[in-house]
N, CA, C and O atoms as a GROMACS GRO file, in nm:
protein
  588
    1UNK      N    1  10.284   8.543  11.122
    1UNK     CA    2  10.168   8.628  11.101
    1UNK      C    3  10.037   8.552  11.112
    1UNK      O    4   9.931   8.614  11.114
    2UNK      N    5  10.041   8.440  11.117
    2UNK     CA    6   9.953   8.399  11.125
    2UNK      C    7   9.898   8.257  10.998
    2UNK      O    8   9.973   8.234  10.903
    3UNK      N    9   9.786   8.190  11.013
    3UNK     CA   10   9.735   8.082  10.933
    3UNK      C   11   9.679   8.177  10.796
    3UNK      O   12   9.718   8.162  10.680
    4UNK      N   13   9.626   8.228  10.822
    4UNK     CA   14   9.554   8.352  10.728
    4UNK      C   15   9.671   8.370  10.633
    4UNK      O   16   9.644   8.346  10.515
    5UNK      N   17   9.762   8.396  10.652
    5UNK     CA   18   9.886   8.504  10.555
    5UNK      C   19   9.933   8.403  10.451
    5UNK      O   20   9.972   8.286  10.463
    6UNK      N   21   9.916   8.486  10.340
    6UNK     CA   22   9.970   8.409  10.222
    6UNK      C   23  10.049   8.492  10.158
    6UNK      O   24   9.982   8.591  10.126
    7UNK      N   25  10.178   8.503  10.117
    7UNK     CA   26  10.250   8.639  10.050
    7UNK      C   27  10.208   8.625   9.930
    7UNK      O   28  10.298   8.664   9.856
    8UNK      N   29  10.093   8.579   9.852
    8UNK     CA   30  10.036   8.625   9.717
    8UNK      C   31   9.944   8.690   9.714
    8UNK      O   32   9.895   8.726   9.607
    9UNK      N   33   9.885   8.730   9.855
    9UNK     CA   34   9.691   8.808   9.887
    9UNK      C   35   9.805   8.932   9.868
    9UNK      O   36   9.920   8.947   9.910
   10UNK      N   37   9.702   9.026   9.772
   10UNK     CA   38   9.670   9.163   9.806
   10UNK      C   39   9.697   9.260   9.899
   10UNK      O   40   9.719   9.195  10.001
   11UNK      N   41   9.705   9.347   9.919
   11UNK     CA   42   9.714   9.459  10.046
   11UNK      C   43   9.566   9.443  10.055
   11UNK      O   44   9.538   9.425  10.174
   12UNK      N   45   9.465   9.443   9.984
   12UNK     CA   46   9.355   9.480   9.998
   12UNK      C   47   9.258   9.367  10.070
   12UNK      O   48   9.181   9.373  10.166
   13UNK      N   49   9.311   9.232   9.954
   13UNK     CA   50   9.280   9.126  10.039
   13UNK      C   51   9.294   9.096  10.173
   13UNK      O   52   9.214   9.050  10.255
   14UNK      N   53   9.437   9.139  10.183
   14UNK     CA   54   9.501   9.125  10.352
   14UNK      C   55   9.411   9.206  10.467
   14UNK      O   56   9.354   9.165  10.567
   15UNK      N   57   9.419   9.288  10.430
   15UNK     CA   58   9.317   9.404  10.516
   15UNK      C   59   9.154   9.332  10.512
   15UNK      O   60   9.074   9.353  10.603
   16UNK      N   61   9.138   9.289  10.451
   16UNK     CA   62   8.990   9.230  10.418
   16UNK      C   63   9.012   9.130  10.509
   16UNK      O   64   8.967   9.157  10.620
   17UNK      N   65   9.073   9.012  10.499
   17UNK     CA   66   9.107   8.866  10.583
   17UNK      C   67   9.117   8.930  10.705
   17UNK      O   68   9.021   8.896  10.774
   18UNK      N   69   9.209   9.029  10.781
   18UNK     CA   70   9.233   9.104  10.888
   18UNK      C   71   9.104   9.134  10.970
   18UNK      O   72   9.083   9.092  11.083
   19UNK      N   73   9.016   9.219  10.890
   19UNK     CA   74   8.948   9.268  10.932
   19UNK      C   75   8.814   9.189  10.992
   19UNK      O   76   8.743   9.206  11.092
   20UNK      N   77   8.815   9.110  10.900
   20UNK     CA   78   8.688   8.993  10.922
   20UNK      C   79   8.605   9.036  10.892
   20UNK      O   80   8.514   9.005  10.969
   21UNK      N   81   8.554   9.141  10.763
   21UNK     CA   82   8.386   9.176  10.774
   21UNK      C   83   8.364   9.240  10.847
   21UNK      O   84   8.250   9.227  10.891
   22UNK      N   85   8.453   9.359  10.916
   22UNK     CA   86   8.419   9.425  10.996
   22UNK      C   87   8.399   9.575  10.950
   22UNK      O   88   8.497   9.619  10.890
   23UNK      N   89   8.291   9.665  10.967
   23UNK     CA   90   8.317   9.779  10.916
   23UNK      C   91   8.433   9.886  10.940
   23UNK      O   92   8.514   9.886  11.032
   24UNK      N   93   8.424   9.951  10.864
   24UNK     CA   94   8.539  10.039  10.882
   24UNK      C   95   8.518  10.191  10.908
   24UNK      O   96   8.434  10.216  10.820
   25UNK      N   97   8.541  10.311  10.974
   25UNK     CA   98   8.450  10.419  11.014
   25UNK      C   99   8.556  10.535  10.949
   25UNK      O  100   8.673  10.510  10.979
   26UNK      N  101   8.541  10.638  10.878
   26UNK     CA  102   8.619  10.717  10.847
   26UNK      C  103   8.522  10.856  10.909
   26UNK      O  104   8.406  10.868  10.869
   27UNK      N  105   8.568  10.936  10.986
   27UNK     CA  106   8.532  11.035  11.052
   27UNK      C  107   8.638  11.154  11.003
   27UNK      O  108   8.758  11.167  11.024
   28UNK      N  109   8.551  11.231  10.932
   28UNK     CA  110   8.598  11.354  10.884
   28UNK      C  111   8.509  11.489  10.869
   28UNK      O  112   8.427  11.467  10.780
   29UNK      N  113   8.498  11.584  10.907
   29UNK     CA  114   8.417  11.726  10.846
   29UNK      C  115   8.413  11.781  10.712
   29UNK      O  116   8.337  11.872  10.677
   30UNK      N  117   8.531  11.698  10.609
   30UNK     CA  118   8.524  11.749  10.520
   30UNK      C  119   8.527  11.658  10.430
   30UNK      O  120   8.620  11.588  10.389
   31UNK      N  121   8.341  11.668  10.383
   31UNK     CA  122   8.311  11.548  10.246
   31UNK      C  123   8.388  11.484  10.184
   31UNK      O  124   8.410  11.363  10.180
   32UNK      N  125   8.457  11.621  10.102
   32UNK     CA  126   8.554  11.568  10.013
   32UNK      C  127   8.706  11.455  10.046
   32UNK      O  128   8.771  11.415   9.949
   33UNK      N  129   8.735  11.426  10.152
   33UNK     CA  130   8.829  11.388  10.209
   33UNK      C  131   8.774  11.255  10.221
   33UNK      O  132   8.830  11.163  10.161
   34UNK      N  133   8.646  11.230  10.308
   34UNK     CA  134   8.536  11.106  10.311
   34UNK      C  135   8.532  11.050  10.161
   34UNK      O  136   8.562  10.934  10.132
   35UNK      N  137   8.495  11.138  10.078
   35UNK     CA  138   8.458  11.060   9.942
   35UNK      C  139   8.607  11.008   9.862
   35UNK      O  140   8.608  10.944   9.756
   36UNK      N  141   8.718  11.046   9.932
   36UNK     CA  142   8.870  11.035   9.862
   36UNK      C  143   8.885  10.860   9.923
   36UNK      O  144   8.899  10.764   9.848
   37UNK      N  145   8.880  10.855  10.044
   37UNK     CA  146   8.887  10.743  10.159
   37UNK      C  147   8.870  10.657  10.063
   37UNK      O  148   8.950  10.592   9.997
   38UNK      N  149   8.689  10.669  10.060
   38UNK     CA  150   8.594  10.590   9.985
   38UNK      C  151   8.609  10.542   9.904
   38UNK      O  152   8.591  10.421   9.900
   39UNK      N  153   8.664  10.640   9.754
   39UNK     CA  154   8.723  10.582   9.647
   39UNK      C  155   8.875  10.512   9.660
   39UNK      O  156   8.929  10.473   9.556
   40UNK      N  157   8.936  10.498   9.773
   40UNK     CA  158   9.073  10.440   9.809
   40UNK      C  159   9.036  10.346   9.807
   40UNK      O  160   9.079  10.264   9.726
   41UNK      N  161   8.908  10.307   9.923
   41UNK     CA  162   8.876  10.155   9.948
   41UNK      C  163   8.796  10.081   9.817
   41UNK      O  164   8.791   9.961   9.791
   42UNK      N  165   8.731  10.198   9.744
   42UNK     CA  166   8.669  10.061   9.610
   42UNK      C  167   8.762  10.061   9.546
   42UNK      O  168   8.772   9.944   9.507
   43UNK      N  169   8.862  10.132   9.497
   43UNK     CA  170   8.993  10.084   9.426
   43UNK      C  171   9.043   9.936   9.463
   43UNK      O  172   9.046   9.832   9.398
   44UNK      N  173   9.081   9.970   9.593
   44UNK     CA  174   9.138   9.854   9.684
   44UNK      C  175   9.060   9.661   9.650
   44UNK      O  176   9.111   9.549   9.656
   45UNK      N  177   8.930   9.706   9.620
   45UNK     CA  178   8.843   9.619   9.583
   45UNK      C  179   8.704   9.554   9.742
   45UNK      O  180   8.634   9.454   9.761
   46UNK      N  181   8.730   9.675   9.811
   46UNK     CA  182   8.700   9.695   9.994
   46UNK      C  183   8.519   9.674   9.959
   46UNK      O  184   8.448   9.732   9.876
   47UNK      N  185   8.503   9.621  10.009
   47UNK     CA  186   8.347   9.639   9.977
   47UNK      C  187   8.281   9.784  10.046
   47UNK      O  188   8.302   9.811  10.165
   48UNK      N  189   8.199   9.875   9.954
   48UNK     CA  190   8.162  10.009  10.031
   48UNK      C  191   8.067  10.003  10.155
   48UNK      O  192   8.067  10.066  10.260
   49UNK      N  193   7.984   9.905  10.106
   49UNK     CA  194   7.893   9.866  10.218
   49UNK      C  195   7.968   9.836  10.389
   49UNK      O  196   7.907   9.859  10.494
   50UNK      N  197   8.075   9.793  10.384
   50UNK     CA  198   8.146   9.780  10.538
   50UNK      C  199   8.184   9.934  10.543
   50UNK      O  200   8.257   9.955  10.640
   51UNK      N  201   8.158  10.050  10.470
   51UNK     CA  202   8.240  10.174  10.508
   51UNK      C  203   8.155  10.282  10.566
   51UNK      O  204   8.092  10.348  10.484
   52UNK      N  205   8.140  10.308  10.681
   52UNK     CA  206   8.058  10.366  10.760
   52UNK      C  207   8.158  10.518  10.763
   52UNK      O  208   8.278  10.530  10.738
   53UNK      N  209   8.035  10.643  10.812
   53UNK     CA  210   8.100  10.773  10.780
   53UNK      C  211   7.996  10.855  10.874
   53UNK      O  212   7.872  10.855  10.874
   54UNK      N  213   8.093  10.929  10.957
   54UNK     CA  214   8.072  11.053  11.043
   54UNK      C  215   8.111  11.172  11.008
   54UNK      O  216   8.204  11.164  10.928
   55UNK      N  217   8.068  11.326  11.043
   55UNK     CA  218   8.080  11.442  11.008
   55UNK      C  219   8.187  11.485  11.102
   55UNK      O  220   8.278  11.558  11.062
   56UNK      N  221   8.180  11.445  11.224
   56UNK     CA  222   8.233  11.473  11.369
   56UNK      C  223   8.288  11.380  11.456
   56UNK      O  224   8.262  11.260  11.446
   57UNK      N  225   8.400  11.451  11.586
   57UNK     CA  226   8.364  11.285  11.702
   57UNK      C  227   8.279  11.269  11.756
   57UNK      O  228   8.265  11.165  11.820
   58UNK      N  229   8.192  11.359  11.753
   58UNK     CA  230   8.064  11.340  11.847
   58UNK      C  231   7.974  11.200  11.808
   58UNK      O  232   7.945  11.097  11.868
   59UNK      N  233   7.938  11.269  11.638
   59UNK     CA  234   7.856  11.169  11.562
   59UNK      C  235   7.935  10.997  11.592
   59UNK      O  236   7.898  10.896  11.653
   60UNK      N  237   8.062  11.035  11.510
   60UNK     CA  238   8.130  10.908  11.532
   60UNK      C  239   8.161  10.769  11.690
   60UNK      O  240   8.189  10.650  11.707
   61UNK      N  241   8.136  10.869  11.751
   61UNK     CA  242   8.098  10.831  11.892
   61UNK      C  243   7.997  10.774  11.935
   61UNK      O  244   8.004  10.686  12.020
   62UNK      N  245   7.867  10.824  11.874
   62UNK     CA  246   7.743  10.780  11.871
   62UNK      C  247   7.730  10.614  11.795
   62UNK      O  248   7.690  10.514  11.854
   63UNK      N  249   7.778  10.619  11.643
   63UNK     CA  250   7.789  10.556  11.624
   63UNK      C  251   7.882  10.400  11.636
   63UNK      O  252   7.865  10.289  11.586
   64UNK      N  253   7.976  10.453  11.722
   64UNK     CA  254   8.072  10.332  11.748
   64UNK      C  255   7.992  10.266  11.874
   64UNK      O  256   8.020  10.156  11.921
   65UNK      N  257   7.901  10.339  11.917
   65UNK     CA  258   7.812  10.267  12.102
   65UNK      C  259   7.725  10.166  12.014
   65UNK      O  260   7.698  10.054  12.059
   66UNK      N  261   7.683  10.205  11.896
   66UNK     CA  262   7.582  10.079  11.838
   66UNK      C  263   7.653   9.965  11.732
   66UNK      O  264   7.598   9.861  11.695
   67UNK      N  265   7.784  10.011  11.696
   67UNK     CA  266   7.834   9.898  11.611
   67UNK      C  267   7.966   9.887  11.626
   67UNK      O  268   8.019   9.982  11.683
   68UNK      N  269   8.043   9.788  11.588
   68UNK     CA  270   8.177   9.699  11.627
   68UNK      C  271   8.257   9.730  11.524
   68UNK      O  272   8.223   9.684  11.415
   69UNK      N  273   8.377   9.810  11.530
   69UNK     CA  274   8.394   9.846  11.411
   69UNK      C  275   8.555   9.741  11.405
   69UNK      O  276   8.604   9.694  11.508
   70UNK      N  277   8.615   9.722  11.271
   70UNK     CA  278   8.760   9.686  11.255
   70UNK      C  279   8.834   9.808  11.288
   70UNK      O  280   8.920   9.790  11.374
   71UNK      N  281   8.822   9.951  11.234
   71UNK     CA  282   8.930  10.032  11.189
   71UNK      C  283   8.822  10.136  11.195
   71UNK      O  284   8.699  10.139  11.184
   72UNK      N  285   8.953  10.247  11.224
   72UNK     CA  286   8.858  10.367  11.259
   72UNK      C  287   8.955  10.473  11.218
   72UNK      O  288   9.064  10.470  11.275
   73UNK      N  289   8.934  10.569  11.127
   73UNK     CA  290   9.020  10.670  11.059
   73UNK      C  291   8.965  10.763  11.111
   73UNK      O  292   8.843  10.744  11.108
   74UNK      N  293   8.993  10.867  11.165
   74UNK     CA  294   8.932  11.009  11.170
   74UNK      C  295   9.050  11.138  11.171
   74UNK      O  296   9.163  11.101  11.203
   75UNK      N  297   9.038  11.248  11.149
   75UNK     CA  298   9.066  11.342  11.093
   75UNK      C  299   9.092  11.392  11.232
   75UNK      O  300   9.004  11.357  11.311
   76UNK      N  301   9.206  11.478  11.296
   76UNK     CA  302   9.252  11.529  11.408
   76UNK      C  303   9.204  11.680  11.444
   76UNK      O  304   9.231  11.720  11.557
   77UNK      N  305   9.137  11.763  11.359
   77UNK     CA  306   9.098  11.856  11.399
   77UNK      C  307   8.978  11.878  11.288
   77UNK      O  308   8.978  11.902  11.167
   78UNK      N  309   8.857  11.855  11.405
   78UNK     CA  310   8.689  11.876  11.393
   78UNK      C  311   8.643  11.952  11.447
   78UNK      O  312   8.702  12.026  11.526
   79UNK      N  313   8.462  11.959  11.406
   79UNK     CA  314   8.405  12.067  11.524
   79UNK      C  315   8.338  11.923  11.631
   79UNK      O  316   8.311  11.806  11.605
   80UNK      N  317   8.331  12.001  11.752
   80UNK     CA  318   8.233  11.930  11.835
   80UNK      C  319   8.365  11.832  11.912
   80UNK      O  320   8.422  11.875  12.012
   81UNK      N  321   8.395  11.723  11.861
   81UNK     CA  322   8.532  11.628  11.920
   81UNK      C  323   8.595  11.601  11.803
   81UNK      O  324   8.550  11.549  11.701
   82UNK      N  325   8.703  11.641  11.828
   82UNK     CA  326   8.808  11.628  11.776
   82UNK      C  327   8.887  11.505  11.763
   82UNK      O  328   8.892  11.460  11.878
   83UNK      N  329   8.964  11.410  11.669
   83UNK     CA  330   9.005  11.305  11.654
   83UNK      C  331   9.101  11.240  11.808
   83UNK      O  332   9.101  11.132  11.868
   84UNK      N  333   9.152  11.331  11.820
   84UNK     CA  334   9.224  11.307  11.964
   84UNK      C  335   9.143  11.240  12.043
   84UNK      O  336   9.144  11.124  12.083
   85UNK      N  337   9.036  11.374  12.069
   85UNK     CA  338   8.929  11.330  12.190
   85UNK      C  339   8.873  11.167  12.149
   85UNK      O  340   8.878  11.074  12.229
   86UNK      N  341   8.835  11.161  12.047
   86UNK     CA  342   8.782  11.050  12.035
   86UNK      C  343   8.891  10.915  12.029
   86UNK      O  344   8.840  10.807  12.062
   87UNK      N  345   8.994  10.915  12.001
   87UNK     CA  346   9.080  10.820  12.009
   87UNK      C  347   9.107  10.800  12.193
   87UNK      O  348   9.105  10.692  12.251
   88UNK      N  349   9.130  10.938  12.259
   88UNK     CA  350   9.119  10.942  12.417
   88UNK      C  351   9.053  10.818  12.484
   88UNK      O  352   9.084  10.714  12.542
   89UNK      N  353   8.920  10.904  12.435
   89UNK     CA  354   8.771  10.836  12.480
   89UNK      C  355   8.778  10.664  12.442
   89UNK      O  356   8.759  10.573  12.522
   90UNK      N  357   8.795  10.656  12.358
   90UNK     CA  358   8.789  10.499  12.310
   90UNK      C  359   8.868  10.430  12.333
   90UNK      O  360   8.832  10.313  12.342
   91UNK      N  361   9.008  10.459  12.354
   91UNK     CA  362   9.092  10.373  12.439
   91UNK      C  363   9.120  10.333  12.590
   91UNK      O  364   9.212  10.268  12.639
   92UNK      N  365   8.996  10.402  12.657
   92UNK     CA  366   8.978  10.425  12.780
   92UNK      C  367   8.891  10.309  12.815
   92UNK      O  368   8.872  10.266  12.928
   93UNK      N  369   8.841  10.262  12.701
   93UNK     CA  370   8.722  10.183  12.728
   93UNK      C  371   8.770  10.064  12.691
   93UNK      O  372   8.842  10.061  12.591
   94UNK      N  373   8.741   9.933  12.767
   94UNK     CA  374   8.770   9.814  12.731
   94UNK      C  375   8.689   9.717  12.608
   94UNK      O  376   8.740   9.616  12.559
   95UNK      N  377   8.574   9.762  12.576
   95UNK     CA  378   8.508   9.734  12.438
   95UNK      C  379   8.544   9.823  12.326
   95UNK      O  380   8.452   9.854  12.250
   96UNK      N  381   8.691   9.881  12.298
   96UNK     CA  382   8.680  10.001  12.182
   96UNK      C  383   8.849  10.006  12.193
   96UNK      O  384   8.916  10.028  12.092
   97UNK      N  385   8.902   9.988  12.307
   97UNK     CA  386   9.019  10.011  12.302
   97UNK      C  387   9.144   9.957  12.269
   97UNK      O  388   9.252   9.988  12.318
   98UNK      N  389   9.114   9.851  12.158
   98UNK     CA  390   9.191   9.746  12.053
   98UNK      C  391   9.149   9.789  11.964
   98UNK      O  392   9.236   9.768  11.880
   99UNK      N  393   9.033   9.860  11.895
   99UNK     CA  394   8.986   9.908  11.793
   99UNK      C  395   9.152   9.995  11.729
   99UNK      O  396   9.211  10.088  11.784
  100UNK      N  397   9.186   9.928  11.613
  100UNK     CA  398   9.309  10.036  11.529
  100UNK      C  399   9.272  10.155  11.474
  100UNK      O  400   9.176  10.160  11.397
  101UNK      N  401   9.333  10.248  11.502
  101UNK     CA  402   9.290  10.363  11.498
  101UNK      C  403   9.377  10.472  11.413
  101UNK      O  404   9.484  10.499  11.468
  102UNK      N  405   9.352  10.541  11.290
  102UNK     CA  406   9.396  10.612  11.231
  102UNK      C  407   9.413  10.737  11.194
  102UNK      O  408   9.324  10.764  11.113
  103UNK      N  409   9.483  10.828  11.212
  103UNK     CA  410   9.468  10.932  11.297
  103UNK      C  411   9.521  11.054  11.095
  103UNK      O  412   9.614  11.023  11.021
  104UNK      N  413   9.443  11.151  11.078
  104UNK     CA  414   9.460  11.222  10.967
  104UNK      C  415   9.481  11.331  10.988
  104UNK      O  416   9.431  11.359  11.097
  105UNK      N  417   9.538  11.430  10.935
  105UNK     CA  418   9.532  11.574  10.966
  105UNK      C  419   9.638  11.614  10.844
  105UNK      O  420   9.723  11.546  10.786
  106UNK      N  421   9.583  11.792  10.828
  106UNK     CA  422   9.625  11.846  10.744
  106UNK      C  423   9.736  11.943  10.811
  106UNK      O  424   9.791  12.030  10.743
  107UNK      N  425   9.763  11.925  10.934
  107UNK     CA  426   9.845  11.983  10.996
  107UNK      C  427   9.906  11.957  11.120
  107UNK      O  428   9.865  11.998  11.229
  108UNK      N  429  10.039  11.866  11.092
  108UNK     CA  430  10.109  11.806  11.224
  108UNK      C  431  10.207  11.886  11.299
  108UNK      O  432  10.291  11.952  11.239
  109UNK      N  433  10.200  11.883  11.409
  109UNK     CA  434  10.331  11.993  11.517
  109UNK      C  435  10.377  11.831  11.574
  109UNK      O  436  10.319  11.724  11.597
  110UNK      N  437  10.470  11.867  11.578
  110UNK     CA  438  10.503  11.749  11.683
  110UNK      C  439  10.459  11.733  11.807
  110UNK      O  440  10.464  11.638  11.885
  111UNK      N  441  10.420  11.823  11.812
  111UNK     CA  442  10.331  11.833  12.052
  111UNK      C  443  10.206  11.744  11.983
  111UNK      O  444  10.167  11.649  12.051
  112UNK      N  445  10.137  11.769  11.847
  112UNK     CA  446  10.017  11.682  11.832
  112UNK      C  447  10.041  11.503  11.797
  112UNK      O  448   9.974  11.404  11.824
  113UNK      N  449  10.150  11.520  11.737
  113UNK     CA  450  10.223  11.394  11.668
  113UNK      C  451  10.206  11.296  11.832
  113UNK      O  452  10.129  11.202  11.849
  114UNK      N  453  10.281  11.340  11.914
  114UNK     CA  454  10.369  11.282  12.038
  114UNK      C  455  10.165  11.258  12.102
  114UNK      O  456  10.104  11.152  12.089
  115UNK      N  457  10.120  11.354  12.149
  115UNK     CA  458   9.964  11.307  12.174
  115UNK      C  459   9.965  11.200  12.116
  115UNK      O  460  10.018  11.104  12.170
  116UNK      N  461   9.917  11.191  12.010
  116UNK     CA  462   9.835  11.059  11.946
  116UNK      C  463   9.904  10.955  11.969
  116UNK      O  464   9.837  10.857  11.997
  117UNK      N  465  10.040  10.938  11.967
  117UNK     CA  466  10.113  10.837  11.984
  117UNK      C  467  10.056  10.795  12.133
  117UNK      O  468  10.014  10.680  12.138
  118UNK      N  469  10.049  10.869  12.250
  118UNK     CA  470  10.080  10.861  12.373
  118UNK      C  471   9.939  10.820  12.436
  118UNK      O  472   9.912  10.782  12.550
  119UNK      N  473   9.857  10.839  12.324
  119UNK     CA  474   9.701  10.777  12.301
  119UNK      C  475   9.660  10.681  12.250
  119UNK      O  476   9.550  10.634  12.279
  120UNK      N  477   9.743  10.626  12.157
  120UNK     CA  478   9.744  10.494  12.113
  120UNK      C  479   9.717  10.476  11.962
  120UNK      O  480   9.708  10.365  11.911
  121UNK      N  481   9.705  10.582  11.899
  121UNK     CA  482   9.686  10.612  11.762
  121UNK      C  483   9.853  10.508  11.687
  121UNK      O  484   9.975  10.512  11.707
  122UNK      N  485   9.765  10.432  11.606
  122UNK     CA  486   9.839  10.335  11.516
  122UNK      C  487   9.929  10.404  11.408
  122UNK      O  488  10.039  10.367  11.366
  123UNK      N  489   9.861  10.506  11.375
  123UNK     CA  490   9.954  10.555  11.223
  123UNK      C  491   9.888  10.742  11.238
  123UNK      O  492   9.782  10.770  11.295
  124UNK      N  493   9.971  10.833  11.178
  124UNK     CA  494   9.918  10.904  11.103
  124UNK      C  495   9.962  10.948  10.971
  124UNK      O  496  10.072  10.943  10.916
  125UNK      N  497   9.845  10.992  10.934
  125UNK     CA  498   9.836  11.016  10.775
  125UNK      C  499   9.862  11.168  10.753
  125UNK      O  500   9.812  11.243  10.838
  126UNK      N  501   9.929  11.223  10.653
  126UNK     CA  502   9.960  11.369  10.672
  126UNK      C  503   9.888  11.408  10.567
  126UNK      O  504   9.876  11.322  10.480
  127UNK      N  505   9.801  11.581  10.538
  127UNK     CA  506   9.690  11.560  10.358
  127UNK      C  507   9.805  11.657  10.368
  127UNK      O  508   9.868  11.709  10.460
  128UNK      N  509   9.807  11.662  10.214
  128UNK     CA  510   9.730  11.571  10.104
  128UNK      C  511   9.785  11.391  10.114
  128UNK      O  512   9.899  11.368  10.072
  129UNK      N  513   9.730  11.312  10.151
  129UNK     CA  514   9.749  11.181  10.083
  129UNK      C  515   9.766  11.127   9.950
  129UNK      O  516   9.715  11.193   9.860
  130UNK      N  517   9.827  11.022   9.918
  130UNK     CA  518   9.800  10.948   9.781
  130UNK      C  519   9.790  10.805   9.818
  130UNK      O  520   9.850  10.751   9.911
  131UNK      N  521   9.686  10.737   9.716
  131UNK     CA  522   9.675  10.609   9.720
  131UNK      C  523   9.787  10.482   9.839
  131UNK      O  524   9.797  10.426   9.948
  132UNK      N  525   9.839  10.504   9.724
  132UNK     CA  526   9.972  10.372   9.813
  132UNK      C  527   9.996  10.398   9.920
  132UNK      O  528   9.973  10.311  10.004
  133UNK      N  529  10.049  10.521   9.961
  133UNK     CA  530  10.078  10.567  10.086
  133UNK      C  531   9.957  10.536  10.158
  133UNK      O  532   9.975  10.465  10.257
  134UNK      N  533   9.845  10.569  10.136
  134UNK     CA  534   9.729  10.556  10.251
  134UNK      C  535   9.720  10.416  10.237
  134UNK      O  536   9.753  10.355  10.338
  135UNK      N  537   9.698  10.376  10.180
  135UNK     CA  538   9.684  10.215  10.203
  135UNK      C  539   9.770  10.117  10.310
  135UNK      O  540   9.737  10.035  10.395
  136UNK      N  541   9.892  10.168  10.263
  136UNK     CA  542  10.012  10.108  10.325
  136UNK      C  543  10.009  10.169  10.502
  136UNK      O  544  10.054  10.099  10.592
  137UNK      N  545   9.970  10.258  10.519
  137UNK     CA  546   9.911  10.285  10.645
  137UNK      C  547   9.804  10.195  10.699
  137UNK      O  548   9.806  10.125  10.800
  138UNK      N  549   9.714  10.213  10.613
  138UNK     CA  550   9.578  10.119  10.701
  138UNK      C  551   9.645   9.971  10.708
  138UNK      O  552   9.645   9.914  10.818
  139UNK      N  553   9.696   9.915  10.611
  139UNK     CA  554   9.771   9.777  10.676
  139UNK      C  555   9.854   9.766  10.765
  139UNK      O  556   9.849   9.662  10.832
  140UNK      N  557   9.950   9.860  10.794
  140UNK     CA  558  10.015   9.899  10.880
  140UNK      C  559   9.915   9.908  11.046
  140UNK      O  560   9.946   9.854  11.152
  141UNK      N  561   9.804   9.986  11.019
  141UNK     CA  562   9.766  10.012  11.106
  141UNK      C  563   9.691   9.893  11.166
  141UNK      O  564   9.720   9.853  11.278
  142UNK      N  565   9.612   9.845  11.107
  142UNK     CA  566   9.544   9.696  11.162
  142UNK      C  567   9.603   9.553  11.122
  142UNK      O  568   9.541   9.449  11.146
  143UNK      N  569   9.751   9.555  11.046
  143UNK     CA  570   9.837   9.437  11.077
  143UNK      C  571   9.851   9.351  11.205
  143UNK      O  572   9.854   9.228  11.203
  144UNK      N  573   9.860   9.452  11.351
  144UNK     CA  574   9.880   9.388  11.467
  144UNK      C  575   9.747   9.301  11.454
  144UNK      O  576   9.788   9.185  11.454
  145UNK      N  577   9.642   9.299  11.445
  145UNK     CA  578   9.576   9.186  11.456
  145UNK      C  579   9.526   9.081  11.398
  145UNK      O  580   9.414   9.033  11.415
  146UNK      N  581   9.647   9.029  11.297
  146UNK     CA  582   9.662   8.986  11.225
  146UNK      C  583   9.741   8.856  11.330
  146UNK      O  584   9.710   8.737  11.323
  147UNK      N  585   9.843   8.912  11.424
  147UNK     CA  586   9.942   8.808  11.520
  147UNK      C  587   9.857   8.771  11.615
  147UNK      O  588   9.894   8.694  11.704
   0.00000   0.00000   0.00000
């Protein structure tokens, strides 16, 4: 795993060392889901200041052209672009398309499941979430660059 890995760090730590100080983008339409994230990551001990937040993919889009993100969570069905689209879009591109990407929704079919996979989406998260479980995803999800 690497020089970094110590099996006594944290999940939280780990993800922190992983990430390098890199922000983290949670893209969702619905506040309350954003502010759940949020309180996952200060639990975690995540600093809030790396946690950047979109309404939409549109917004979130905007914002990924001006900053470098570690990890990027967004929610699979928005108004304007939708988590898909934006996972699409960003893996298309050679500055965005290593970006780990975490894919949420309150409602999976498998025709949507098999998309995201086939898009490059690292994990998805099914709501309602709980703590451990989401966590254990986002390490999951940005572990590979850890090797």
């Amino acid at each position: 795993m690497g020089e970094w890995y110590n099996k006594d760090m944290k999940t939280n730590e780990l993800i922190s060392a992983i990430l390098r100080d890199k922000p983290i983008l949670i893209v969702d339409d619905e506040p309350k889901i954003i502010h759940v994230i949020q309180k996952y990551f200060q639990k975690a001990g995540i600093d809030l200041g790396l946690v950047v937040t979109a309404k939409d993919g549109q917004e979130a889009l905007m914002k990924i052209q001006n900053q470098e993100f570690g990890l990027i969570i967004a929610d699979i069905v928005m108004p304007k672009k939708s988590g898909l689209e934006v996972l699409k879009e960003l893996k298309s591109q050679v500055r965005t398309k290593k970006i780990p990407f975490l894919l949420i929704s309150g409602n999976l079919h498998a025709e949507i499941v098999k998309q995201a996979i086939v898009l490059g989406a690292k994990n998805i998260v099914s709501k309602p979430f709980h703590y451990e479980g989401f966590m254990e995803r986002v390490f999951r999800a940005v572990g590979d660059l850890a090797i």
